[in-house]
C-alpha positions in Angstrom: 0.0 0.0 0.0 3.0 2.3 0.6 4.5 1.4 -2.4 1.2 2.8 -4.1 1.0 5.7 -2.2 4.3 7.0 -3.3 3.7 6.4 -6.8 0.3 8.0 -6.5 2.1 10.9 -5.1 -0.2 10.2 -1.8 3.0 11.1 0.4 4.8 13.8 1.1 8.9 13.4 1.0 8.7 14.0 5.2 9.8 10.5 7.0 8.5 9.1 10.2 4.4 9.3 9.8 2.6 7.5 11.9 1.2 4.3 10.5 -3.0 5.2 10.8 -2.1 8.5 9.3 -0.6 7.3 6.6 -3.6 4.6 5.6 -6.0 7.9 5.9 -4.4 9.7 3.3 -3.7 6.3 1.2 -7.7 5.9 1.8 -8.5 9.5 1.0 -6.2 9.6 -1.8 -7.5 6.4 -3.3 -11.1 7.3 -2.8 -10.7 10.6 -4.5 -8.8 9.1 -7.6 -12.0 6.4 -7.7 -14.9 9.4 -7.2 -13.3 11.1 -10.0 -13.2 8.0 -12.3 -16.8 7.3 -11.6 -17.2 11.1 -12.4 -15.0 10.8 -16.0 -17.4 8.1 -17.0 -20.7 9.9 -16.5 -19.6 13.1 -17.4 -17.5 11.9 -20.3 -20.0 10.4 -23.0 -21.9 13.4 -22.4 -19.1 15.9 -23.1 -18.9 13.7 -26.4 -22.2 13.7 -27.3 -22.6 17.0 -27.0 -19.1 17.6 -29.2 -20.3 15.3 -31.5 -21.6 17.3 -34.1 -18.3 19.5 -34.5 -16.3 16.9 -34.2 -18.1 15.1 -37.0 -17.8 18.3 -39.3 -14.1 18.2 -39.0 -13.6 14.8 -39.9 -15.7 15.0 -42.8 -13.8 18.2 -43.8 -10.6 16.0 -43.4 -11.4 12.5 -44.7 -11.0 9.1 -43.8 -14.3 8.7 -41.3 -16.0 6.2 -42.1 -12.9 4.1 -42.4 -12.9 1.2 -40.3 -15.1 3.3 -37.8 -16.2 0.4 -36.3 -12.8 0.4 -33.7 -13.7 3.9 -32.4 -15.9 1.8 -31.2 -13.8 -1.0 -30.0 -14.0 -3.9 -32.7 -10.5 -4.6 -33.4 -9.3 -7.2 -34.6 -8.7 -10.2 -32.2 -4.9 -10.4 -31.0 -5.2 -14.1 -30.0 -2.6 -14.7 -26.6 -2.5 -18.8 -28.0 -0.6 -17.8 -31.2 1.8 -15.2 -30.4 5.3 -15.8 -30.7 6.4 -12.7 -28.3 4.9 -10.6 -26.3 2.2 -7.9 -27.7 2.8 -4.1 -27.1 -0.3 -1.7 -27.9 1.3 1.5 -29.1 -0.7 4.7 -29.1 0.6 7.7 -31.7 -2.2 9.8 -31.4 -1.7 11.6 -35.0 0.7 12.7 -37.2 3.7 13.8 -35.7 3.7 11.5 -33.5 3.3 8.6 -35.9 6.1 9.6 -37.7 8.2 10.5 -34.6 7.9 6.3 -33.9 9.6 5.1 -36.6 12.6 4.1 -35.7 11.7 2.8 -32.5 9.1 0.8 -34.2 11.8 -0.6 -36.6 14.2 -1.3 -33.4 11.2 -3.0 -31.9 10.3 -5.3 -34.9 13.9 -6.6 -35.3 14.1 -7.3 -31.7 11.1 -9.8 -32.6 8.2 -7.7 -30.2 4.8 -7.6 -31.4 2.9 -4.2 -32.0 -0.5 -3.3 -32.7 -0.2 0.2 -33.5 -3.4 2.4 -33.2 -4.0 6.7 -34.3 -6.6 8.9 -33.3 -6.5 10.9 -36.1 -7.6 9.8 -40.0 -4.2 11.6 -41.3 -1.9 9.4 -38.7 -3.8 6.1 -39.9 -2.7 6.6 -43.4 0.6 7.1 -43.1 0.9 4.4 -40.7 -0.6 2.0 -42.7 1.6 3.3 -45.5 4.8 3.1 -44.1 4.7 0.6 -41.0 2.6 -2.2 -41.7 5.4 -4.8 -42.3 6.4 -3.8 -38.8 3.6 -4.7 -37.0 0.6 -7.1 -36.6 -2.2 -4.6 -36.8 -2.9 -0.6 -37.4 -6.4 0.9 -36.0 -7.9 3.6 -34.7 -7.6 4.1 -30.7 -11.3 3.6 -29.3 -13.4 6.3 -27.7 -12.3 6.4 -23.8 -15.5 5.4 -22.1 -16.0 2.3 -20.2 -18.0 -0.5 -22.8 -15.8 0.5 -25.6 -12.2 0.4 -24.2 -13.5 -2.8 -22.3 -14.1 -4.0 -25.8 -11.1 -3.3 -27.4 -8.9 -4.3 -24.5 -10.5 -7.9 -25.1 -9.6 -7.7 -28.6 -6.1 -6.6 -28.7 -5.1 -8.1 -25.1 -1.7 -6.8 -24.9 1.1 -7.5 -22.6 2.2 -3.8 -22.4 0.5 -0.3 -23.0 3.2 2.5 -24.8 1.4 6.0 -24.6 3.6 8.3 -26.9 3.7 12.5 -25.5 0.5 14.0 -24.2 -1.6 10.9 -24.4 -3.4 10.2 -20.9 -6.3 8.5 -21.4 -8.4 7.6 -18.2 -10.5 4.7 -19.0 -7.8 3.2 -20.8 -5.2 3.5 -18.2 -8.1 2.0 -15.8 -8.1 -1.3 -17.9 -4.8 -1.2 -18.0 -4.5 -1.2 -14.0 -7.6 -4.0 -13.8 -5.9 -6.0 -15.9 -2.4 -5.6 -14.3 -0.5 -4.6 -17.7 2.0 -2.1 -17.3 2.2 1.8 -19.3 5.2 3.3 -20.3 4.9 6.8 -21.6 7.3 7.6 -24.3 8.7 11.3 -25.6 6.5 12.3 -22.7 5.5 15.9 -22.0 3.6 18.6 -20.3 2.5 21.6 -22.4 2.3 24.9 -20.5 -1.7 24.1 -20.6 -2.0 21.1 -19.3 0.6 21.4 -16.6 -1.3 24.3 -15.3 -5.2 22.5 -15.7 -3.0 19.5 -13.5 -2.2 21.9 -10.8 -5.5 23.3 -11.0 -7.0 19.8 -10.4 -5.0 17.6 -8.8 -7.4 14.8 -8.0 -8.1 14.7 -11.9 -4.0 14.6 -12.4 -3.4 11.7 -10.1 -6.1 9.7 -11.8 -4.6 10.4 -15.6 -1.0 10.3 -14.0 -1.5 7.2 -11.1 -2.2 4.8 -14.2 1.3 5.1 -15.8 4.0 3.2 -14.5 7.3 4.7 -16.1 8.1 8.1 -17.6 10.2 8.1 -19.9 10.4 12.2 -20.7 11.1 14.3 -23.4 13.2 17.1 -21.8 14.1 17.6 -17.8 12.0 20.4 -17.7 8.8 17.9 -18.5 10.3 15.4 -15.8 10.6 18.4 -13.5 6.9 18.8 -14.1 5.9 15.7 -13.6 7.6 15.2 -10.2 5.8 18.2 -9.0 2.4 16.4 -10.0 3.2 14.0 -6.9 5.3 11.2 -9.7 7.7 9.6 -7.8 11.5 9.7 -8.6 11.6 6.1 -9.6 9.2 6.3 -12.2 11.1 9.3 -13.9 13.9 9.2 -16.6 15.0 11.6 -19.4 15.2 9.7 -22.5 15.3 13.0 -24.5 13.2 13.2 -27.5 12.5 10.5 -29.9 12.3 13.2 -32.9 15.9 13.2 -32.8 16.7 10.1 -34.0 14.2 10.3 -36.8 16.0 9.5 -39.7 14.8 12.1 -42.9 15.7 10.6 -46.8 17.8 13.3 -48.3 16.8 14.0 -52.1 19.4 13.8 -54.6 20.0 16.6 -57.1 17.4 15.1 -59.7 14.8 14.7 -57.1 15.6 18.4 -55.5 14.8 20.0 -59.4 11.6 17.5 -60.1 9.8 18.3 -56.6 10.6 22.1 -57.4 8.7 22.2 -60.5 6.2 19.8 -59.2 5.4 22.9 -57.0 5.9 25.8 -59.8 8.9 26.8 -57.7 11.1 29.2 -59.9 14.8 29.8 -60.0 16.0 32.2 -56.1 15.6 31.4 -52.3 12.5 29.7 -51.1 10.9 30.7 -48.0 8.7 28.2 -46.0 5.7 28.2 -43.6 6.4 25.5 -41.7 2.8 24.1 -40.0 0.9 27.4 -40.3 -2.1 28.9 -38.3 -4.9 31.9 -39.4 -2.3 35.1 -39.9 0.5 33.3 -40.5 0.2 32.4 -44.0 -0.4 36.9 -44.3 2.8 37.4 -42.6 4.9 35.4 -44.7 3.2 36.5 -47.9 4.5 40.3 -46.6 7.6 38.8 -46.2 7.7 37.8 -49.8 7.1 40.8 -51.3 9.5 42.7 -49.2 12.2 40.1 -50.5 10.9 41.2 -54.3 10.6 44.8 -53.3 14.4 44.6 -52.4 15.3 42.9 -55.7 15.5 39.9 -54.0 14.3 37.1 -56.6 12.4 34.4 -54.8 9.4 32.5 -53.6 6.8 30.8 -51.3 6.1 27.6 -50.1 3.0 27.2 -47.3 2.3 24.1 -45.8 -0.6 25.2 -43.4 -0.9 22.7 -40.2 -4.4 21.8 -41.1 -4.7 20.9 -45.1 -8.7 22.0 -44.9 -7.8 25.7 -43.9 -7.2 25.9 -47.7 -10.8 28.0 -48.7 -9.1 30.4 -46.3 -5.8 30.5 -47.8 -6.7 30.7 -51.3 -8.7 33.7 -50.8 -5.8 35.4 -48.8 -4.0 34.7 -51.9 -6.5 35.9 -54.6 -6.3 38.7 -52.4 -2.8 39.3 -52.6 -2.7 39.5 -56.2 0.3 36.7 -56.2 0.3 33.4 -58.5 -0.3 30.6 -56.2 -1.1 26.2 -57.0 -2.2 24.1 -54.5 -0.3 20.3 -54.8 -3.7 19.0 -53.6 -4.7 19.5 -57.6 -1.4 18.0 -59.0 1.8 19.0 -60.0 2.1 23.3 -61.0 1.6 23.9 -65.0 4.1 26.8 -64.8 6.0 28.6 -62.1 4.1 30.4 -59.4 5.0 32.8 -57.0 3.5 30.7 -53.7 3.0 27.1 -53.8 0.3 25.6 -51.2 1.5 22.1 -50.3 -2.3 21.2 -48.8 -1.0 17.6 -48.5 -0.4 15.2 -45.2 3.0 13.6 -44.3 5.2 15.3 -46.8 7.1 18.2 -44.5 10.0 16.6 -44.5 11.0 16.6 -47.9 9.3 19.7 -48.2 11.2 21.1 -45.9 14.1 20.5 -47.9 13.7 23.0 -51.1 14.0 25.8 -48.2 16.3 28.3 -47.6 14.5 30.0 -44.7 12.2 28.2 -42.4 9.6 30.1 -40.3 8.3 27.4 -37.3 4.6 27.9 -37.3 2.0 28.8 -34.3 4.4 30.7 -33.0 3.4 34.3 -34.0 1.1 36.5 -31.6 -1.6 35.3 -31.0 -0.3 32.3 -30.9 1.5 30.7 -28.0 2.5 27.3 -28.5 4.6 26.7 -31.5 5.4 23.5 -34.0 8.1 21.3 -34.2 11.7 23.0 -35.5 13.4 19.5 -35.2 13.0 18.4 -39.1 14.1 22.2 -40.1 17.0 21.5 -37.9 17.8 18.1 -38.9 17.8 19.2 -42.7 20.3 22.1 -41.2 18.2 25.0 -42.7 17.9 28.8 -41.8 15.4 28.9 -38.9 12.9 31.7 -37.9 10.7 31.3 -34.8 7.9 33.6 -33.0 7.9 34.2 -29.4 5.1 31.6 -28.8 6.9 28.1 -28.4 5.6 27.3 -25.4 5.4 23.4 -26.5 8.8 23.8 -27.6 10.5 26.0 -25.0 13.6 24.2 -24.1 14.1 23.3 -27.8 13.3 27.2 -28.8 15.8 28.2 -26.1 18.8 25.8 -27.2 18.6 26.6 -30.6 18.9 29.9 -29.9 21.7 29.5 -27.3 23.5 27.6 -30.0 22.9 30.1 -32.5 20.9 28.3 -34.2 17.7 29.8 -35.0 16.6 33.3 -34.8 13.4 34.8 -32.8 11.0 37.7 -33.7 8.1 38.7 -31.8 6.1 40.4 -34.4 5.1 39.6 -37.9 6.7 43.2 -38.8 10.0 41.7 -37.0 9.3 38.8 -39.1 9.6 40.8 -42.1 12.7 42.7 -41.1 14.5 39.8 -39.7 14.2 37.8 -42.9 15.4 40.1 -45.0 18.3 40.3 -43.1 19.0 36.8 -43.1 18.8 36.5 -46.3 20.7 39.4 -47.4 23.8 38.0 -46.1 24.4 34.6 -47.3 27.4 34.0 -44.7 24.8 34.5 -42.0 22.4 32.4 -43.2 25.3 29.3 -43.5 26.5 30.0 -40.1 22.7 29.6 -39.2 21.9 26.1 -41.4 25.2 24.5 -39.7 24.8 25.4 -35.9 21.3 24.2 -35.9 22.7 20.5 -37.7 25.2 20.7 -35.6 22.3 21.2 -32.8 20.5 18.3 -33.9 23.3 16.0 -34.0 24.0 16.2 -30.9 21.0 15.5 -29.5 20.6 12.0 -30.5 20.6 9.1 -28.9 16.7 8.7 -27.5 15.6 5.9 -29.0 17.9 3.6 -27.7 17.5 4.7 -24.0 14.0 4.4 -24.8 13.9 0.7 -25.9 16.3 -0.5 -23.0 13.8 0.7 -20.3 11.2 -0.7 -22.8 12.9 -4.6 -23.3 13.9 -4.2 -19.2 10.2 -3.8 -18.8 8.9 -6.6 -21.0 11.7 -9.0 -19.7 10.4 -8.5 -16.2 6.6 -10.1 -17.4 5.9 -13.5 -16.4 5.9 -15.8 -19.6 2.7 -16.3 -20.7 
């Protein structure tokens, strides 16, 4: 019971209290975790149902809903235990970034001979893991809603021998079947955005009850452990791994591939600039910052690739607007050059990314707070601009600057400004693309902390 108290963060770090003192609180403790289950189940389905008519708007707008819809609501495949040949991990990449952030430790895991029933949240993360990872595991679905019947469901489908939750993902009813059933959660590239680490502290009993059900930590960045350990996580549960993104390994294009993607997106002879993962107002500020490039006699271009492809009625009449010449890749490849390309596509950043000169990190510009990824721009050792807002990225914002590395504005007129100067003085902007690989490289190293703890874990299971 102690044992569960500490991990529960039930106890204080004071010795010496008494023994009936400390079953109250262990009581207390427990009973609150177990009144705010019971209150996550009531109040859950009806949060949903009441969500349910935006939520179904949005996935229409994006695609893929009616695809195997059925294990939203828990019929998966069966995972039979009598035929496996190793032991089962259910692996949980919510969408994405994430689902591309797994692949090498996906690939580690399949040559090590562990099984993996990968599931997405997200229509856009089921394709490209169906795509890409298939060979590598036994099944691909989507993750079922989180109330009681349906994650009941699909836990007796998949049956796995392990849970792996990658970042934010802290699902309630799942972690409760998880605990019932006595399989343990690891939490990989786990974090704490600003947001959620203040709604925790706001809440604890809710915290406890997402954070009790996870049995190792493995965190992105100290700052994220540090966060978790003032939740109540014990110290024994806590490691920094670092962050799986780093090890991501990104095909480099060869010089005939580099010219055919750049006229696939009409992009003309000069310096492309790109809009990494943009939000509403971003897509305007980098647009001005084209046409002060041209106003300078600076010959050149635009590339947008806007973090959510059905923004793009939006974007085109920004661009109509603008009076610029503009193709969107979701119609085909460019007939002719154009002054800003639209890249309205899923899964394809990465060699996007790699046609840039300048990189601007999205969601990062007033009023935006929490920022997008900078690691692929920094892999690919390219020029990178960030706002003030990378509040999901903070430590990563800070050490690429500290390394000289990336650049920050706090305006979209010091956006303007800033770029222009960059790209005015090519020595600059070389001194830039090779702090921020050299950044990146030496960084790596996270994916094979992170299967260690993982194998350690797995070896310590009872054979079935």
């Amino acid at each position: 019971m102690k044992d569960n108290a500490i991990k529960y963060g039930l106890l204080g770090k004071k010795k010496g209290i008494g023994g009936w003192n400390l079953r109250l609180r262990v009581a207390v403790g427990l009973a609150e975790c177990l009144a705010v289950l019971w209150l996550y189940r009531i109040l859950f389905p009806l949060a949903l149902f009441l969500a349910l008519p935006a939520y179904l708007r949005r996935a229409w707008r994006r695609g893929g809903l009616r695809e195997k819809f059925g294990e939203r609501l828990g019929a998966h495949a069966r995972q039979p235990r009598a035929g496996r040949s190793a032991p089962l991990i259910w692996l949980q990449a919510v969408s994405v970034g994430e689902v591309l952030a797994i692949a090498p430790l996906l690939e580690q895991l399949h040559c090590a001979g562990v099984l993996v029933y990968l599931t997405t949240t997200t229509s856009t993360g089921y394709k490209i893991a169906a795509e890409r990872y298939i060979s590598w595991v036994v099944g691909v679905g989507y993750f079922p809603v989180d109330t009681w019947p349906i994650s009941a469901r699909a836990w007796r489908r998949i049956d796995p021998d392990m849970v792996i939750l990658t970042e934010g993902e802290r699902w309630p009813e799942h972690l409760q079947q998880a605990k019932r059933r006595g399989v343990p959660v690891i939490a990989i590239n786990a974090r704490l955005s600003d947001r959620s680490f203040r709604r925790m502290q706001w809440f604890r009993p809710a915290a406890r009850l997402m954070l009790a059900g996870v049995d190792r930590w493995l965190c992105g960045s100290s700052q994220d452990a540090a966060r978790l350990r003032d939740l109540g996580v014990a110290d024994a549960a806590l490691v920094t791994t670092g962050n799986l993104k780093f090890d991501v390994a990104i095909p480099r294009l060869a010089p005939a591939e580099w010219d055919a993607l750049r006229r696939e997106l009409g992009l003309p002879a000069g310096l492309v600039l790109l809009g990494s993962s943009t939000w509403p107002g971003e897509e305007a500020a980098m647009i001005e910052v084209l046409k002060a490039m041209r106003a300078r006699g600076l010959g050149g271009s635009l590339l947008l690739v806007p973090r959510h492809a059905e923004r793009r009625g939006e974007i085109e009449r920004l661009l109509v607007k603008s009076g610029l010449r503009f193709h969107f890749r979701s119609q085909g490849q460019a007939a002719g050059e154009v002054d800003v390309s639209v890249a309205d596509t899923t899964g394809e950043l990465r060699r996007l990314t790699q046609v840039a000169d300048l990189v601007f990190v999205g969601k990062s510009l007033p009023p935006h707070t929490e920022g997008q990824t900078p690691l692929e721009a920094a892999a690919l050792g390219r020029v990178i601009v960030l706002g003030s807002g990378m509040s999901n990225f903070r430590l990563i914002a800070h050490e690429l600057i500290e390394a000289g590395a990336a650049v920050r504005v706090d305006s979209a007129e010091e956006l303007v400004s800033t770029a222009l100067g960059v790209l005015t003085e090519s020595g600059r902007r070389e001194q830039l693309a090779q702090a921020a690989a050299a950044w990146h490289a030496r960084n790596a190293g996270a994916v094979a902390r992170t299967l260690a703890i993982i194998q350690a874990e797995l070896a310590r299971r009872p054979a079935a």
